[in-house]
N, C-alpha and C positions, 0 to 999 in steps of 0.2 A: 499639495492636495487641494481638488475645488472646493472651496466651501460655500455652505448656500445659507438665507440668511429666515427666519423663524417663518415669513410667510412664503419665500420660495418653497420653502418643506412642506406648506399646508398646500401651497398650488400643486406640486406634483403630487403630493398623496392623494388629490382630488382628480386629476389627469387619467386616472386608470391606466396608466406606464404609458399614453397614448404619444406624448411630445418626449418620454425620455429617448435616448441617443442607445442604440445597438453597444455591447459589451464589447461582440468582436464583428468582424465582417465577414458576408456569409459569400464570397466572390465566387465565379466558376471557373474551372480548374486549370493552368495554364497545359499546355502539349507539352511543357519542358520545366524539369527545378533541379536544381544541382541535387537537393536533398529530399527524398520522399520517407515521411515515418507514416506508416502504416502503425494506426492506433492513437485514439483522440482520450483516451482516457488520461490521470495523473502524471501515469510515467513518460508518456509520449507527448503529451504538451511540453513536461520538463524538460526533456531530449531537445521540443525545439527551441524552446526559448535560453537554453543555454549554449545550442548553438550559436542562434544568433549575437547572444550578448557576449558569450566568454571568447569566441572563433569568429564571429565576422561574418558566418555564411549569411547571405542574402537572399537568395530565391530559393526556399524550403514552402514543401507543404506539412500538411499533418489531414491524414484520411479517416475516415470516421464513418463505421460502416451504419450508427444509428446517430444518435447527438452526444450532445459534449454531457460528461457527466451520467451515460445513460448505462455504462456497465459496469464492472467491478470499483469504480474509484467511488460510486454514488449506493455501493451496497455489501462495503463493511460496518466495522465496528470503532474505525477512526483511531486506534489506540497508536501511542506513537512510542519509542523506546530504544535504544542502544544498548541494553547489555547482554549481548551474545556473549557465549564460550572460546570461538577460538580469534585468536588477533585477528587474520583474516574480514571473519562475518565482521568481528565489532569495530574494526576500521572503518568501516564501510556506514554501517549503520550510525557509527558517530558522527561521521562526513554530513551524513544527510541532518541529524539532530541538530549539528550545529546548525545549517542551514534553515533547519525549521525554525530554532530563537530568534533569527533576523527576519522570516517572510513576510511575514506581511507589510515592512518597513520595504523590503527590496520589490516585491510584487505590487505596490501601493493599492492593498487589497486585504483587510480586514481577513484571516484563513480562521481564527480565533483558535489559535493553538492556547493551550491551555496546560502549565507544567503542573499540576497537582498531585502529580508522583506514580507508583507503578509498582505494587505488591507480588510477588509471585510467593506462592503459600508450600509449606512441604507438610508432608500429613503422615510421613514416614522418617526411621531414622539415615534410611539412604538419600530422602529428599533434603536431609538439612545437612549430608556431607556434599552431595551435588551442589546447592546454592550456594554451601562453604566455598566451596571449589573456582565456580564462577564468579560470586563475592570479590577474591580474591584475585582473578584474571583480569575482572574489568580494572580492578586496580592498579594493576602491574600496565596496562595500557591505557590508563590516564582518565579512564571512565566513572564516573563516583559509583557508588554502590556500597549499601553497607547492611548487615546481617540485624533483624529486627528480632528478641525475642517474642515469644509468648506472652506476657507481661508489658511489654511494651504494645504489642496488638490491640490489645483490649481498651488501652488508651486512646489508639490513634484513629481506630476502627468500631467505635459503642457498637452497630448491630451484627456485627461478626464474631458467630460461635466458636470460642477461642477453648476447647478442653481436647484433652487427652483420650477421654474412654468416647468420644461422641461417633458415627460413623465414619467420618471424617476427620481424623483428628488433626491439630490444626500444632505445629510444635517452632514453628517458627517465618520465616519470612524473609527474603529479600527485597529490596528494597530501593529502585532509583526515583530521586527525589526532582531530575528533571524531563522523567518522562510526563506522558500526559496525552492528552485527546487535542482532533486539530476537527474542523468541520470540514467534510469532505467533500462535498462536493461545491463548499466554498474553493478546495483547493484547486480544482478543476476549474472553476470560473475565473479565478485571480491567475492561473497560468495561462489559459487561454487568451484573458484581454493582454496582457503581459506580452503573450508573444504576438499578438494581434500587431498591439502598437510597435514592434520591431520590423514588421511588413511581413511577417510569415503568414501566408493563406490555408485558415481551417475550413474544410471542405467536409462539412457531414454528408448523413445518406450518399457515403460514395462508397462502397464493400468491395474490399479488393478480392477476384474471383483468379488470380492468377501474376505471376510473375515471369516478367521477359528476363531471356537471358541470349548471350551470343559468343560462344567463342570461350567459355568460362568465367563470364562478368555480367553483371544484372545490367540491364539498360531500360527498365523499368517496370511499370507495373500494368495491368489490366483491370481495370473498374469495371463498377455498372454505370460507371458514367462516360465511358471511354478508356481508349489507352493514355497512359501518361507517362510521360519517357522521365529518366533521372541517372544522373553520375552515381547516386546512391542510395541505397534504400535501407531506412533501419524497420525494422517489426519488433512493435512492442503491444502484443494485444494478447492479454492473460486470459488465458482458459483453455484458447484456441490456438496457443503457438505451431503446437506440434502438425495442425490443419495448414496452417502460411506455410510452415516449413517444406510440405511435401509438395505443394505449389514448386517449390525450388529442387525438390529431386535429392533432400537433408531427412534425415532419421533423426528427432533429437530423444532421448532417455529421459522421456516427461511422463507424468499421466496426468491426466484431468478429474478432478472429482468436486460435486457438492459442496459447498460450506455457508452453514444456517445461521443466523443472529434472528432476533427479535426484543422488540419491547414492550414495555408496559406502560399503562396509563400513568399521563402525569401525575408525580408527586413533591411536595414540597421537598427542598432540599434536604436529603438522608443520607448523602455517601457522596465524600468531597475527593477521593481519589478514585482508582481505578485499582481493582481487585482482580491477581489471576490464579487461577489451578492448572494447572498440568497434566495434574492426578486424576481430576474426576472431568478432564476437557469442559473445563468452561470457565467464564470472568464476566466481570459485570463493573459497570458505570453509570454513573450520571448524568443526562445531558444537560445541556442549559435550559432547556424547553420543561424538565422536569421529569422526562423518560427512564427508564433502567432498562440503558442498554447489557442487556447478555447476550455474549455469544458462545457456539457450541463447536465443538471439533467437527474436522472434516466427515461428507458420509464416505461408510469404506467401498463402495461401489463406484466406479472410472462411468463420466458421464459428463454432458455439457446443459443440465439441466438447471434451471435457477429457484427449486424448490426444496429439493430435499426431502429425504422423510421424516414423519414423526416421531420413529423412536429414538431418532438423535437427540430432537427438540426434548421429550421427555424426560430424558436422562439428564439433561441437562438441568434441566427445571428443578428433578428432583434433587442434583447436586447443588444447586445456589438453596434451595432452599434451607436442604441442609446447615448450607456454611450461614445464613442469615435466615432465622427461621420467622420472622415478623414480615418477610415477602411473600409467605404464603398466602395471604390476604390480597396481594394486586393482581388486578386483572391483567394479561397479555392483550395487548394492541394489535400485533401484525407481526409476523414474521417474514422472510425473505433470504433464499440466497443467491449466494454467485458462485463463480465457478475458478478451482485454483487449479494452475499447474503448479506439479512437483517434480523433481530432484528427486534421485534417489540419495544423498546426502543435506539436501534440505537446505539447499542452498542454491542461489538463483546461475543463469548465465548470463551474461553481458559481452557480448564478443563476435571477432570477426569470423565466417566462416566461409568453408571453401570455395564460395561463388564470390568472385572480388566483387566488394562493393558493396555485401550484402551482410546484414549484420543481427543479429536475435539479442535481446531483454526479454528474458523471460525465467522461467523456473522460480517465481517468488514466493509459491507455496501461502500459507498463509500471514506472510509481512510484507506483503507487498506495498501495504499503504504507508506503515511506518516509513517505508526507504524513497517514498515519491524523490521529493529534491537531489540523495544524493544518489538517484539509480539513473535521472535523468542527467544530472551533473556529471558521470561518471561516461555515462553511454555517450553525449556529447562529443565528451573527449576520444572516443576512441571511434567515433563516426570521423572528427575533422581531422584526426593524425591519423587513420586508420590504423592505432596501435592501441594497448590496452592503459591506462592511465594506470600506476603503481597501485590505487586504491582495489581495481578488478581485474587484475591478470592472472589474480588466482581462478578468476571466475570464467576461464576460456573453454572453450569447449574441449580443447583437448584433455582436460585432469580426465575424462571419462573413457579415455587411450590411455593416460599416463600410469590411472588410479591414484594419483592426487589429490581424493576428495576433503572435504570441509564438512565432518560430520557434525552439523549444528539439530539434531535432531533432540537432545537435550532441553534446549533452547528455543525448539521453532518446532515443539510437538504438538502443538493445542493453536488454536486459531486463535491472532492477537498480532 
């Protein structure tokens, strides 16, 4: 790593970034790339850069129909986590976890994952057989997790409303001790230069408006910057999959809808972990900046708008307050959403489909950020073999012919 010495650091912070050196390179777009990923956001930087490092391919682009960081990977809630319900989901999401404890060592790019653990609250007695349940499943596939009571919450957690007869009663808790927040649209930035320096070409303001195909095989794609021919094409651009998809003459079993976060004015350190509900859709954090990040369940309205409405925001509000009633005091900042596709079993797809060569990441509902490394890790692989890596073969498009699904709706009901 370069290091710079007390007064190099006073010269560039005096510079106005005038003399620093470009994160990645902004080239114009070749006529040909073995690999085209449609979608510059987390999961499709990861796509490319694990191409290039774990497979070898060499002439990839990555398309970006705004800039890096500018849609869904730059407007969650950063919470990151592994304990899903069925082996399936929590293979997958462990994949990525583990990837996430080395990033910033592999990506040489500060992401600032942060393990300070990961609550999920039951406020009923069927919520404390369910997290029993799951408890107990992460266990059996190697994942920690352990059942916190009532009594112990109030220790771990001072301004969380820990009683029985409250609106919300609060009776116990799960509990992974290596989940945590990562900064997001650091992680966009550290995969970007990442794959920069492998020679993969990021090409923003280029919106793909169309997909070539000949004979039942993709032979590339159609910009607003031009045509760009390719051996391969993956799409990974959430919100708007099922929009690419019909580009290709594909029906995927998605919807699209709303989902809100926002925060509040900094405050000094008051909440060292990450809080979730289920029940009342919502969770909250603390950023490093000093924020309380909460956010709120999906809205039930199919849409590709990045606002939302207010009565989601509100319920929400009322719910955290509930569960910490000394926040009712801070001001909200700003709020903001983006836009998730869903699974009707609430679980993503990764996989090849019937145009050779062409391939969808998508369906991540609301975890898509947790799984960045291992969704791009995994899509990787099954872009350069064109087969599914063991980790996402359950995740093919055909379970939705077979009725094979992965109902993680348990687990991946509340946005988190």
């Amino acid at each position: 790593m370069k290091k710079y010495s007390a007064f190099g650091l006073l010269r560039n912070a005096l510079s106005y970034n005038e003399k620093w050196p470009e994160a990645w390179r902004s080239p114009e777009p070749k006529r040909k790339y073995d690999v085209v990923i449609v979608g510059g956001g987390g999961h499709g930087l990861a796509t490319a850069y694990y191409l290039a490092k774990e497979h070898g391919v060499q002439n990839i682009a990555v398309l970006e129909k705004g800039w890096i960081g500018g849609g869904n990977t730059g407007r969650n809630t950063t919470i990151v986590r592994s304990n899903y319900l069925w082996t399936e989901a929590a293979l997958l999401y462990e994949k990525s976890l583990k990837l996430w404890e080395d990033l910033s060592q592999d990506l040489n790019y500060n992401v600032m994952f942060s393990q300070r653990g990961v609550y999920n609250l039951a406020h009923s007695l069927q919520d404390v057989r369910d997290i029993e349940r799951r408890v107990s499943a992460n266990r059996l596939n190697g994942i920690d997790a352990e059942f916190v009571a009532p009594e112990q919450l109030k220790k771990n957690i001072p301004g969380l409303r820990v009683t029985a007869n409250s609106r919300y009663p609060v009776l116990g808790a799960s509990l992974q001790r290596r989940g945590g927040v990562a900064r997001h649209d650091a992680v966009a930035w550290g995969y970007a230069r990442a794959a920069d320096q492998r020679g993969v070409d990021i090409i923003q303001q280029c919106e793909v408006t169309g997909i070539r195909r000949e004979g039942g095989k993709v032979i590339g794609v159609d910009t607003t910057r031009g045509a760009i021919a390719a051996d391969k094409v993956g799409v990974v651009v959430a919100g708007h999959a099922s929009v690419l998809a019909d580009m290709a003459g594909i029906r995927l079993p998605i919807e699209s809808h709303p989902l809100q976060a926002f925060v509040s004015e900094p405050l000094k350190p008051v909440l060292d972990t990450v809080v979730m509900s289920n029940g009342v859709h919502g969770y909250i954090s603390q950023s490093d900046k000093g924020e309380l990040v909460i956010g709120a369940g999906i809205d039930s309205y199919n849409g590709y708008g990045q606002r939302g409405s207010f009565h989601t925001i509100e319920h929400t509000m009322q719910a955290i307050i509930e569960l910490f009633p000394a926040f009712s005091r801070v001001r909200m900042l700003r709020q903001w959403g983006g836009i998730v596709d869903t699974c009707p079993d609430a679980c993503p797809i990764i996989s090849k489909t019937p145009v050779s060569g062409l391939y969808f990441n998508c369906g991540w509902g609301t975890g898509g950020f947790k799984a960045t490394p291992g969704s791009g890790w995994a899509f990787a692989h099954t872009i350069a073999e064109d087969r599914s890596h063991e980790l996402n073969a359950a995740f093919d498009l055909q379970r939705f012919t077979s009725g094979a699904l992965i109902d993680e709706h348990g687990a991946a009901g509340v946005a988190h």
